[in-house]
C-alpha positions as CSV (number, residue, x, y, z in Angstrom):
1,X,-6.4,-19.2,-14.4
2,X,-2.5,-19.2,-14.4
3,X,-0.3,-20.8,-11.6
4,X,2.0,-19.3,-9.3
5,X,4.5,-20.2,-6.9
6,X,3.6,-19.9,-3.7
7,X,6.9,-17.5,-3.4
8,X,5.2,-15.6,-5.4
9,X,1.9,-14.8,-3.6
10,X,1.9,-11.2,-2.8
11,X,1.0,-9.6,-0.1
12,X,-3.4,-8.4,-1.0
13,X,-3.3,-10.6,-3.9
14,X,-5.7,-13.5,-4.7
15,X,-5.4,-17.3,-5.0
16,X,-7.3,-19.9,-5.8
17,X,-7.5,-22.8,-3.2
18,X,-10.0,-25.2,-1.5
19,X,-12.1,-24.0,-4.3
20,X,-12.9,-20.4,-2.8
21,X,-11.3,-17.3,-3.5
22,X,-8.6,-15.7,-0.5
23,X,-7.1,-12.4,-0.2
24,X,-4.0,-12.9,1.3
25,X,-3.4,-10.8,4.3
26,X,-0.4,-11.5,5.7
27,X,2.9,-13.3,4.3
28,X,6.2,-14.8,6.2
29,X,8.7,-16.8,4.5
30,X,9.3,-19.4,7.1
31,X,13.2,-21.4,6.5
32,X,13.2,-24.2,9.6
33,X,16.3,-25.8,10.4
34,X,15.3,-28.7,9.3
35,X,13.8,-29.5,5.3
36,X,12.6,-26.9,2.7
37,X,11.8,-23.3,3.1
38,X,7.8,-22.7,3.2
39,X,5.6,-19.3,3.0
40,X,3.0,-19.2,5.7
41,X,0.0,-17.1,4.9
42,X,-3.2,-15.8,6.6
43,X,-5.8,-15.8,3.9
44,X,-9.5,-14.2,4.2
45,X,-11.9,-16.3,2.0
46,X,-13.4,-12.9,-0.1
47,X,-17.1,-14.2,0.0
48,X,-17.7,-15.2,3.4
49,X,-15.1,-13.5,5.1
50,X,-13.7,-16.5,7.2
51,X,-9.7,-16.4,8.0
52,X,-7.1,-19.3,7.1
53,X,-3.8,-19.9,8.0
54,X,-2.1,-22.1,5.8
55,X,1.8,-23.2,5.1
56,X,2.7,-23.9,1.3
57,X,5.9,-25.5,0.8
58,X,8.1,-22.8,-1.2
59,X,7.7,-25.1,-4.8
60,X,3.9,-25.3,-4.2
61,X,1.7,-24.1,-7.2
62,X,-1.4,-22.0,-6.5
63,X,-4.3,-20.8,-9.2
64,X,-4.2,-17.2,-9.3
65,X,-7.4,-16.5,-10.7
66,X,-7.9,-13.8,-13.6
67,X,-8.3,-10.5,-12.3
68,X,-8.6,-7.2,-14.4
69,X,-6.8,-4.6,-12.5
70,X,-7.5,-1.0,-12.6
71,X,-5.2,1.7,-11.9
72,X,-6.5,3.6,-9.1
73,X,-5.3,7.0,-7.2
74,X,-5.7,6.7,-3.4
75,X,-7.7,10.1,-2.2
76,X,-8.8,9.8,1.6
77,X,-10.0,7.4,4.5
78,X,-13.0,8.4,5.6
79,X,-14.2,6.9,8.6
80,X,-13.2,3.0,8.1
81,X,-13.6,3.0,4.4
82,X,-10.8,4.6,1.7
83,X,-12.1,6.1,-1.2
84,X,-9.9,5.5,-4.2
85,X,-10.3,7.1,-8.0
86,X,-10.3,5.3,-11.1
87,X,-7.5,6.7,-13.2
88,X,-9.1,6.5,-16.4
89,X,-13.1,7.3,-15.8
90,X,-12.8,9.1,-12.4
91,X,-15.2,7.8,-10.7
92,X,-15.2,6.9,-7.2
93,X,-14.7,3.7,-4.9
94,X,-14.5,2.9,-1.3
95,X,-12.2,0.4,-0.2
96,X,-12.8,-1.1,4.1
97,X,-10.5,-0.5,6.2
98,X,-10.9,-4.7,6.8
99,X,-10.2,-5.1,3.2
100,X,-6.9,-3.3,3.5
101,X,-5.7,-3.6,6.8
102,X,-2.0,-4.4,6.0
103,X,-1.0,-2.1,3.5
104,X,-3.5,0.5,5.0
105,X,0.2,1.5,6.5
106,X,1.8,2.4,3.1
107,X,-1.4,4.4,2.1
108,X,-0.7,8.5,1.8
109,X,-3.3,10.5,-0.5
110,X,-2.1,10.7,-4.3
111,X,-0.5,7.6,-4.1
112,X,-1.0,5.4,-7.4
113,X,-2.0,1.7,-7.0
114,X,-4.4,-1.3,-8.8
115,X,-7.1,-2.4,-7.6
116,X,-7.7,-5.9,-8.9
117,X,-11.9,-6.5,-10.1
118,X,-13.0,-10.1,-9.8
119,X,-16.5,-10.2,-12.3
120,X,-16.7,-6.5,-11.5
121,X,-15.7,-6.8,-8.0
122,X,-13.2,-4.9,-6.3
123,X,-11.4,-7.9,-4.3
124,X,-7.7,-6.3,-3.6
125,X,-5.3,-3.9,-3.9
126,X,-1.6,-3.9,-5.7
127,X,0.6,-1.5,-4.3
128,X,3.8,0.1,-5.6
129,X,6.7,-2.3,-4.6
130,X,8.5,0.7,-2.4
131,X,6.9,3.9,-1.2
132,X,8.2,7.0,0.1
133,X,6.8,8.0,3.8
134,X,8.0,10.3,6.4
135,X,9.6,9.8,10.1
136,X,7.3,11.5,12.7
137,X,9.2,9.9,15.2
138,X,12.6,7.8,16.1
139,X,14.9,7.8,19.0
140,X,18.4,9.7,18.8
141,X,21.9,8.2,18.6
142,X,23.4,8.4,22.1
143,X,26.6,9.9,21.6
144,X,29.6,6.7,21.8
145,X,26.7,4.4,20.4
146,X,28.1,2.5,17.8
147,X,26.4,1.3,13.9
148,X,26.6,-2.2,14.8
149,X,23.3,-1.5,16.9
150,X,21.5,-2.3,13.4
151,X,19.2,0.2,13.6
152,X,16.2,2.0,15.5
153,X,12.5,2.2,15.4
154,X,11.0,4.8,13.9
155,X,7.4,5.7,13.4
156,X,6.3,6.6,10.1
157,X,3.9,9.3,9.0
158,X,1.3,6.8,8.6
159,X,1.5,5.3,11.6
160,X,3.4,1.9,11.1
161,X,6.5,1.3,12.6
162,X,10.0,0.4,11.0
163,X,13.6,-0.3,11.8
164,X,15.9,2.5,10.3
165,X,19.6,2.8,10.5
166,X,20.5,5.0,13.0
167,X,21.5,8.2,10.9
168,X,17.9,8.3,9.8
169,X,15.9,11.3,11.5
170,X,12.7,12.7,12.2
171,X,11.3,15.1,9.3
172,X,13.5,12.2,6.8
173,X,11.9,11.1,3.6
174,X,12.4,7.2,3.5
175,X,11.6,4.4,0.6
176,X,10.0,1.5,2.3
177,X,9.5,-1.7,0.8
178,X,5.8,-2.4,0.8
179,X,6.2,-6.6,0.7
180,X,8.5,-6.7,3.5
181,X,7.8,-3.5,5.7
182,X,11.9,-2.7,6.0
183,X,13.3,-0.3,5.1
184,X,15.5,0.7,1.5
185,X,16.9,3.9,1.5
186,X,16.5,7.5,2.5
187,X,14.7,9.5,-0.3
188,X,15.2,12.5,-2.2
């Protein structure tokens, strides 16, 4: 096992702690006014599926425990499982929706990731750090409005939501970052 900070915990990866394995759900880099910066996680033990919330100061070290990761093409959901493709021996795996809920959002068919396999176990998923997604959906700029605004909601083609500047239209191609959820630039 190797040691991380917990700055470094990303967002579907796995630590070590309390002597179980957790998938890490959900991340927030927390910066009170008062004493050091600290990540707070929600963490989903991998065996028994319980749920943790826990605060690690910034300088914490976690185990990160050994994984072999695969690279994986993302084909379909189908029903509340996503089937994925192993790059190099094409054969098939299913993913729940459970498993995956936050980055279900920066999911479109084709898309390359890693799935990381614990003692042959598929136990979380590495996506690519920005992805390129489409607007459906976003309000338009109300003539006189001015920039300063900081942007809009728009709804992407996979359903989540983000704030774009507001010369950012529906039909767009956008890069989102997929640690944060905000947005980078328009694509090409």
């Amino acid at each position: 096992m190797s040691k991380i900070s917990a700055n470094e915990i990303r967002l579907g990866g796995l630590i070590e702690h309390q002597s179980n394995l957790w998938r890490v759900l959900k991340k927030g880099h927390v910066k009170p006014g008062k004493g050091g910066a600290f990540v707070q996680v929600e963490l989903k033990d991998i065996v028994n599926g319980t749920k943790l919330n826990e605060r690690f100061r910034s300088t914490d070290k976690l185990e990160k425990p050994h994984v072999e990761p695969r690279k994986m093409q993302y084909l379909y959901a189908e029903g509340d499982n996503h089937i994925f493709m192993d790059l190099e021996n094409y054969e098939q795996m299913q993913l729940s929706a459970d498993d995956i809920e936050e980055q279900v959002g920066y999911l479109l068919p084709n898309t390359e990731v890693k799935i990381n396999f614990y003692d042959e176990t598929p136990i979380g998923l590495d996506l690519p750090a920005n992805v390129v997604l489409e607007v459906t959906d976003t309000e338009g700029v109300v003539k006189g409005q001015t920039a300063a605004g900081g942007g809009k909601p728009a709804t992407l083609e996979t359903g989540i939501r983000v704030t774009v500047p507001t010369f950012v239209n529906i039909g767009e191609k956008i890069k989102v970052n997929t640690e944060t959820g905000d947005y980078v630039e328009r694509a090409e």
